[in-house]
C-alpha positions as CSV (number, residue, x, y, z in Angstrom):
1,X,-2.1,12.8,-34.0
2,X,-1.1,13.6,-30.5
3,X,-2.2,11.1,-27.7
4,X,-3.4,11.7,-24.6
5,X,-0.5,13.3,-21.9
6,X,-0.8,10.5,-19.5
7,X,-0.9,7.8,-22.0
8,X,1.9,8.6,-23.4
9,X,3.4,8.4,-20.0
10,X,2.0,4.6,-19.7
11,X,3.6,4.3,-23.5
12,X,6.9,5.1,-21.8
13,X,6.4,3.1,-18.9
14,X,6.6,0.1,-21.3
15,X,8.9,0.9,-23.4
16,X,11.7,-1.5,-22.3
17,X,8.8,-4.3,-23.1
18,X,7.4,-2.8,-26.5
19,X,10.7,-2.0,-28.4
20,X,11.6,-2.0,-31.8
21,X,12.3,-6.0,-31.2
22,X,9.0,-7.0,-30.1
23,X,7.8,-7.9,-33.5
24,X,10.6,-10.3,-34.4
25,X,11.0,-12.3,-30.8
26,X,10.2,-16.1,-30.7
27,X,6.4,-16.2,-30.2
28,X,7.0,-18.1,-26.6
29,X,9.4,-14.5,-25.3
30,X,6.6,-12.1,-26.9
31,X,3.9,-14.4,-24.5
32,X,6.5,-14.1,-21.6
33,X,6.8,-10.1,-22.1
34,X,3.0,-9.2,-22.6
35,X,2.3,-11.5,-19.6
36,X,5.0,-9.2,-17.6
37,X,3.7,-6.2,-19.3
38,X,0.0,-7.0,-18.1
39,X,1.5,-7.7,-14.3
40,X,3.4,-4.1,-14.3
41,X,0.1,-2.5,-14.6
42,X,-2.2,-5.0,-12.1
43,X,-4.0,-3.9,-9.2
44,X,-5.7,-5.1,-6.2
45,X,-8.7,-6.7,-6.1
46,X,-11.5,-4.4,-4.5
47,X,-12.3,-6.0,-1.1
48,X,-16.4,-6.1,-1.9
49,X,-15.4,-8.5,-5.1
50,X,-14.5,-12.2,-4.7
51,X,-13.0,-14.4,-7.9
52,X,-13.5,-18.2,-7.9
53,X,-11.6,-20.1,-10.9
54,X,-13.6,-22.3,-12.9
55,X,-14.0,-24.7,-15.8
56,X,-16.1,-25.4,-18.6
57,X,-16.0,-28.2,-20.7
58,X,-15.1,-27.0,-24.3
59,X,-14.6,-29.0,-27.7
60,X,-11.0,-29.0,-27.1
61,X,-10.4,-29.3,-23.4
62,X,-11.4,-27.3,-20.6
63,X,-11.7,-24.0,-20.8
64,X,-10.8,-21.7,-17.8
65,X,-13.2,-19.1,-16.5
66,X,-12.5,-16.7,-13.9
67,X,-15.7,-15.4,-11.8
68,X,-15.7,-11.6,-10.4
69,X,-18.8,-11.3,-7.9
70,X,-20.1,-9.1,-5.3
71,X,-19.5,-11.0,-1.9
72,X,-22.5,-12.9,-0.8
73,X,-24.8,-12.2,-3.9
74,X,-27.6,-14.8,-5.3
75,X,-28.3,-14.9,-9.0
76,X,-26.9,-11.8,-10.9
77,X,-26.6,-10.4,-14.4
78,X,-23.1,-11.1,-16.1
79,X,-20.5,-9.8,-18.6
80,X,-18.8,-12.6,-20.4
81,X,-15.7,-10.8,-20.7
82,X,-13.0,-12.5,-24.2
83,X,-9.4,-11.5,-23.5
84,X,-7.5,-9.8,-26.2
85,X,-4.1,-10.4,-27.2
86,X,-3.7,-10.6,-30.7
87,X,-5.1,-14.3,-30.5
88,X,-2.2,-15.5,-29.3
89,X,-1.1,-13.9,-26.1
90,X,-3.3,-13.6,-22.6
91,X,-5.7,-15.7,-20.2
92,X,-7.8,-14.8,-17.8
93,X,-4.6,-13.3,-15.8
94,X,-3.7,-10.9,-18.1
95,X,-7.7,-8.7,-17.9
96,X,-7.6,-9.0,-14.1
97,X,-7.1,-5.4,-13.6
98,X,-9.9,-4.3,-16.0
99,X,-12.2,-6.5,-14.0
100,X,-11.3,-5.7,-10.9
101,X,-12.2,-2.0,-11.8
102,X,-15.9,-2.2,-12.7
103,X,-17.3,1.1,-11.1
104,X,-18.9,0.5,-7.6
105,X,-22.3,1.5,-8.7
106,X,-21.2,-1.5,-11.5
107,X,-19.5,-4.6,-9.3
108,X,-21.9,-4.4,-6.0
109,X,-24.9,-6.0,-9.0
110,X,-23.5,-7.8,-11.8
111,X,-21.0,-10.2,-12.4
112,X,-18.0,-10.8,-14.9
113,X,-16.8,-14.0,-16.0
114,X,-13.5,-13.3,-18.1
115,X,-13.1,-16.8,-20.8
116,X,-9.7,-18.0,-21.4
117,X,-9.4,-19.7,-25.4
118,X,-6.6,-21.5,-26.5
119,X,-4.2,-19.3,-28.6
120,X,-3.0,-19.8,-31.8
121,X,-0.3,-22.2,-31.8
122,X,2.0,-22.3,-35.1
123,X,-0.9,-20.6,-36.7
124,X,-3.9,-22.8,-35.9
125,X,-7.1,-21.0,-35.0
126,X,-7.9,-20.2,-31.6
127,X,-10.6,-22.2,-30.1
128,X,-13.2,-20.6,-27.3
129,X,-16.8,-20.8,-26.3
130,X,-17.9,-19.0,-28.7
131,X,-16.3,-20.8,-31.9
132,X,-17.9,-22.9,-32.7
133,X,-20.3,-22.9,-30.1
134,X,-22.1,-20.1,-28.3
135,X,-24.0,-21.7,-26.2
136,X,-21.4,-23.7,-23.7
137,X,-21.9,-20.6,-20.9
138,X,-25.7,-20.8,-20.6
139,X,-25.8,-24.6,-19.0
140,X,-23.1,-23.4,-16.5
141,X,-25.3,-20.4,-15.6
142,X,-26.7,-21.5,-12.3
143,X,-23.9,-23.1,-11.2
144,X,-21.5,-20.3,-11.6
145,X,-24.6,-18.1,-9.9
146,X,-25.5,-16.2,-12.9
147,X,-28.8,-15.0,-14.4
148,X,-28.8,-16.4,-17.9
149,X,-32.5,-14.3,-19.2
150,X,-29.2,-11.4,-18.6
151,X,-25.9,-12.5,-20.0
152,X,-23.8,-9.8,-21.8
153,X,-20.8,-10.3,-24.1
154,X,-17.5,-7.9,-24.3
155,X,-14.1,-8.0,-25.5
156,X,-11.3,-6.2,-26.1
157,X,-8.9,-6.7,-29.5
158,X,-8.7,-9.8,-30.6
159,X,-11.1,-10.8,-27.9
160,X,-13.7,-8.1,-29.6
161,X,-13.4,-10.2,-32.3
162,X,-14.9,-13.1,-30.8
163,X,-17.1,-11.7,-28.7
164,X,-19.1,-10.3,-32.3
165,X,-19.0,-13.7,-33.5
166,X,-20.2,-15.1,-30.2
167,X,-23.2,-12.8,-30.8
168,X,-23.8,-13.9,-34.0
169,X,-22.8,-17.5,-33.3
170,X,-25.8,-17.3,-30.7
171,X,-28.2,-15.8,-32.9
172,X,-27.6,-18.3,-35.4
173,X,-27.2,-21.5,-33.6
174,X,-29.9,-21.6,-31.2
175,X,-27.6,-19.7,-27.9
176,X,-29.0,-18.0,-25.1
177,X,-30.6,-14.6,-26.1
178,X,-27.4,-11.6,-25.1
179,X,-28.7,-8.4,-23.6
180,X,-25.8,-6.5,-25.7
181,X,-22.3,-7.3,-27.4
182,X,-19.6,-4.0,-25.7
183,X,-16.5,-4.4,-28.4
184,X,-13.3,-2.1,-27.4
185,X,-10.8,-1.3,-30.4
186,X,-11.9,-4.4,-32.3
187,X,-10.8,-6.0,-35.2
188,X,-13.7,-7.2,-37.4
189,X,-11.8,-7.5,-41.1
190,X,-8.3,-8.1,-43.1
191,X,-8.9,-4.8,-44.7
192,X,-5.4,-3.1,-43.3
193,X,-5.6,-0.3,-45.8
194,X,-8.3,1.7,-44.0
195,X,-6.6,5.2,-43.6
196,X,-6.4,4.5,-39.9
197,X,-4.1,1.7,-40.9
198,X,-1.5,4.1,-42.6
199,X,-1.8,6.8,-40.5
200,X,-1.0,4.8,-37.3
201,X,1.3,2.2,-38.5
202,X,3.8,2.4,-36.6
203,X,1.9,3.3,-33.4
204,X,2.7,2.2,-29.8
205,X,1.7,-1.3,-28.6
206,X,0.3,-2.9,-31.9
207,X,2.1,-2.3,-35.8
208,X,0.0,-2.3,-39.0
209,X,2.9,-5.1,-39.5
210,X,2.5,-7.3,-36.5
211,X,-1.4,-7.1,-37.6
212,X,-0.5,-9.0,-40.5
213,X,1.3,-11.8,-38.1
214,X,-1.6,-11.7,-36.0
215,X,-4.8,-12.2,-38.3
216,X,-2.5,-14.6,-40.3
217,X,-2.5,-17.0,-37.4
218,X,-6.1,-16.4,-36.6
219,X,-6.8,-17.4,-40.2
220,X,-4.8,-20.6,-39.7
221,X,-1.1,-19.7,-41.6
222,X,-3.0,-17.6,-44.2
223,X,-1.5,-14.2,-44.7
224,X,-4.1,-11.6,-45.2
225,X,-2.2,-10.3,-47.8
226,X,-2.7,-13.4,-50.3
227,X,-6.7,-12.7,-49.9
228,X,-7.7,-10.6,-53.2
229,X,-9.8,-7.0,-51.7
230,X,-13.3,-9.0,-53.3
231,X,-13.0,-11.8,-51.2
232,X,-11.6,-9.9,-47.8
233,X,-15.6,-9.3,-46.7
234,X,-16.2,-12.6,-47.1
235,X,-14.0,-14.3,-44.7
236,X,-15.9,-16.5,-42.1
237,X,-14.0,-15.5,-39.1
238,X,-14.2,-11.8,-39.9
239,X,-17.7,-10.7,-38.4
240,X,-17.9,-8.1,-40.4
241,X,-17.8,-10.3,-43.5
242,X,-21.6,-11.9,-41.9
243,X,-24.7,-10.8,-42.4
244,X,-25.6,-8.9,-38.9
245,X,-29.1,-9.1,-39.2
246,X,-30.3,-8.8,-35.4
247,X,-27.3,-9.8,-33.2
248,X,-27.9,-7.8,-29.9
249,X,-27.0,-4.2,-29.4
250,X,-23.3,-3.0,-30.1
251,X,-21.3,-0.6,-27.9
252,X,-17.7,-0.5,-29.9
253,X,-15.2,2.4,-29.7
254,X,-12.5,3.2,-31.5
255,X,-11.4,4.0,-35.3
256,X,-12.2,2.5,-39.1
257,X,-12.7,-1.7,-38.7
258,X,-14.9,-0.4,-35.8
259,X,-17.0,2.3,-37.8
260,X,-17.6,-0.2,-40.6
261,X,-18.9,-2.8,-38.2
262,X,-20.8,-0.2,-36.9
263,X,-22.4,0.9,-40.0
264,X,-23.0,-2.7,-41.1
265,X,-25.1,-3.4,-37.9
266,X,-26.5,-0.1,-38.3
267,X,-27.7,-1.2,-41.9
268,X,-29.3,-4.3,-40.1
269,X,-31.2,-2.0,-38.0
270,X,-29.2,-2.9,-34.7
271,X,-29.0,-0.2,-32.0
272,X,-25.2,1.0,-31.9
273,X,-23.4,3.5,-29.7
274,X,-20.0,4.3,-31.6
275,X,-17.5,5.8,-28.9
276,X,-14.2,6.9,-30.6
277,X,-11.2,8.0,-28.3
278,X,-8.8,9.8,-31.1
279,X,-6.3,10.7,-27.9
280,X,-6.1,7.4,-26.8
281,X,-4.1,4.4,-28.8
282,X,-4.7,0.5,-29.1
283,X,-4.8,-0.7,-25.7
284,X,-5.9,1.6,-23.7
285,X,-7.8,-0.6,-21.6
286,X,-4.6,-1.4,-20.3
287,X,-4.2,2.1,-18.7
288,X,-7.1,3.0,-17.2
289,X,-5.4,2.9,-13.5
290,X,-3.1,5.5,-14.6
291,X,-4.7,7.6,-17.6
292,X,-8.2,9.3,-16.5
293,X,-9.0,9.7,-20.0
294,X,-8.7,6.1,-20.6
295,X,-10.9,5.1,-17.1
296,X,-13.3,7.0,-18.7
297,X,-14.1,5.0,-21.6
298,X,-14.1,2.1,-20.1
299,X,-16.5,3.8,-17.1
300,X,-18.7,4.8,-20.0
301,X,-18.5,1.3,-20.7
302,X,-19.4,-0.4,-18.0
303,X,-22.4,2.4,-17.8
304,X,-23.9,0.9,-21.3
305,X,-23.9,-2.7,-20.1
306,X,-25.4,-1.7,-17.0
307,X,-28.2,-0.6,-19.1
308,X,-28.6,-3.1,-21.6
309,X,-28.7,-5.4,-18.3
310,X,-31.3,-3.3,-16.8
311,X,-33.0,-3.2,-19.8
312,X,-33.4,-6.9,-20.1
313,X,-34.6,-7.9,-16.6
């Protein structure tokens, strides 16, 4: 399928960084070149936004949080924002652009806290907020000026990924009630033979392949391949393998894990708005300072949290 004009410019743009070789580089170069790869495409900060740097105190360590907020504001609404990077690459550095962006109309009355988690190291789980407790934010609230009767959780990738089980993690283990879960190009099960799978497998940024590497370390050194298809949806770390019965609302674009999340929360009778961007590839979010069609899924968004926020005040 053909991709977007001006994405495929970006694709180029990064094609010294995402070769052929990517796959197979030590794990500490492949950090070094996404980190590069995420600087190539930063941005300025928009002069109405200030970012203070933060800690929370997490099961193994501190945890770092970054805080995006209008200048001057009281108490606001916030997006808890989980990084992707195939839990194992990224910090809060490496999503500075995308939060820098949030649409005027956005920035000027919410905030965004982007979470930093420890990667996977030699295949051990990642650890964040959110596994295996939701509820470390909602103490902080105050302090880091945030309204916590409206706290939102999104994610991109990997960070999707944890951002659905932070929503069901808070349902289920008494965390603060989320106004909405926003999931972009999410990875929610070990099924790698949906069609999407196979008909993008060798697509630009992220490899049916590399998949393999990357849930493998999430699932601590397991390959997903060793999992027989009956167990697969059954897989604790795999949000699409819980029950979904009323975690919040669910914006999630983008192609078959997504849908079948979709459908499952649909199932539990969750409110779901299903955005697919079949021009656009994995990543995208990446872009969206140099691909209009990319800026406008993320504007379209930013435009559902705002709502969800709204809705909950």
């Amino acid at each position: 399928m053909p991709i977007d004009p001006e994405m495929a410019a970006f694709v180029e743009r990064a094609a010294d960084i995402f070769d052929a070789t990517f796959d197979r580089l030590p794990l500490a170069e492949q950090r070094r070149l996404y980190g590069e790869f995420c600087r190539r495409f930063d941005g300025p900060r928009p002069a109405d936004i200030e970012a203070h740097d933060r800690t929370l105190k997490g099961p193994a360590g501190a945890i770092p949080v970054r805080v995006y907020r209008p200048r001057g504001a009281g108490s606001l609404p916030a997006v808890i924002y989980l990084h992707g990077g195939g839990w194992v690459f990224g910090n809060p550095d490496t999503m500075s652009r995308s939060l820098r962006r949030w649409p005027p109309a956005f920035r000027r009355r919410w905030s965004a806290s982007t979470i930093g988690w420890r990667p996977s190291i030699a295949f051990r789980p990642p650890s964040t907020t959110a596994t295996p407790r939701s509820n470390r934010f909602s103490p902080a609230a105050a302090d880091l000026g945030v309204d916590r009767r409206r706290i939102a959780v999104a994610g991109d990738s990997a960070g999707a990924n944890l951002s659905a089980a932070v929503a069901l993690a808070a349902r289920d283990r008494g965390g603060p009630p989320l106004s909405g879960q926003a999931l972009l190009y999410g990875v929610f099960s070990t099924d790698f033979d949906r069609p999407s799978c196979w008909e993008h497998a060798e697509a630009p940024f992220l490899t049916r392949a590399s998949m393999f590497d990357y849930v493998g370390a999430y699932l601590g050194g397991r390959s997903p391949a060793t999992i027989p298809t009956s167990r697969r949806w059954r897989l604790p770390r795999m949000p699409i393998c819980r029950r979904p019965s009323s975690p919040p609302p669910a914006s999630n674009p983008l192609r078959d894990d997504s849908a079948a999340y979709a459908a499952r929360l649909n199932e539990a009778g969750v409110a779901v708005e299903h955005r697919c961007a079949p021009d656009l590839i994995h990543g995208y979010l990446r872009a969206i300072g140099s691909c209009r069609a990319a800026a406008a899924e993320f504007d379209a968004l930013c435009a559902w949290l705002a709502r969800r926020l709204t809705v909950a005040s």
